[in-house]
Every structure is written in structure tokens, then in C-alpha cells.
C-alpha angles and dihedrals in degrees: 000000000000116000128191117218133222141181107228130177114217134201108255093249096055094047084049085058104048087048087057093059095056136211129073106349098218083054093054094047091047101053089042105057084042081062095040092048089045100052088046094058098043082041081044095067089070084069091073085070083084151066126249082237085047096046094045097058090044096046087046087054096044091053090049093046113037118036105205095297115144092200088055088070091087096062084040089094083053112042085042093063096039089059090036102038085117089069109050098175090056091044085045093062099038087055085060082050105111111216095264089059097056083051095058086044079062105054089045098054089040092051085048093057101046 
């Protein structure tokens, strides 16, 4: 199989992570962002549940609020329903979302916006 190599710079934790697992680092990145990118598009299909106009005014609260900040995904419910209250149905519907599901909200809204 051809590969395609990069330099990349982690977060201590995350190399920390990736240390703990052991073997060959690139192999353990690479398995684990297969998997990530895996679990985000399966956790994704929930975002057919809304609208474009839905999913705009959710993505435009999630970059304001989060950050980027993958901890920040469980106040998401809240902070979501704080900025939407207006719109119950649609409040209604992010609070069934798992937490997989809201990361992969996140991504989503985060991809939009680069």
C-alpha cells in the first residue's frame, strides 16, 4: 500500500497518547485517525435529521462557542439550547444527539468554516 508522509506537531497529551499505545508511532497514528474518521462519518448521518438553514445556525453557534475545543462537546447540549431556545423542535432534536454525534456536529461545523 502507498502511503503519503507528513511532518505533524502534537499536543503533549496526544503524543502522550499515542506513546502509551506502543509500536511504530506513524502506525499508530495512522490506524487511529482510520478509526476517528470512520466513527465521524457512521456519528455524521445523524446530521441529515436537519435542515441547511438548521444546520447553519447550529454550526455558527458551535464555532463561537467552542473553539475548537474537543472538551467543550459536553456543554455543547447546553449552550446549544441557551443560543436556540427560540426554536424548540430543533432544540428538541440536538438534545437526542450521543456524544459522538455532537462531535461529529463539530467537525462538521469546524470543516464548514475553514
Amino acid at each position: 500500500m502507498t502511503v503519503q508522509k507528513f511532518s505533524i506537531s502534537l499536543q503533549p497529551a496526544v503524543a502522550a497518547a499515542v506513546a502509551s499505545r506502543g509500536g511504530n508511532r506513524s502506525t499508530v497514528i495512522s490506524r487511529d485517525l482510520a478509526r476517528y474518521y470512520y466513527l465521524l462519518a457512521q456519528a455524521g448521518k445523524c446530521l441529515s435529521h436537519f435542515s441547511d438553514d438548521e444546520l447553519g445556525k447550529i454550526y455558527a453557534v458551535i464555532i463561537a462557542a467552542t473553539n475548537g475545543d474537543p472538551a467543550s462537546v459536553k456543554f455543547l447540549p447546553a449552550i446549544l439550547k441557551h443560543e436556540l431556545s427560540a426554536d424548540g423542535d430543533l432544540v428538541s432534536r440536538i438534545g437526542w444527539l450521543n456524544e459522538l454525534e455532537l462531535f461529529a456536529m463539530m467537525d462538521a461545523a469546524e470543516t464548514r468554516s475553514e
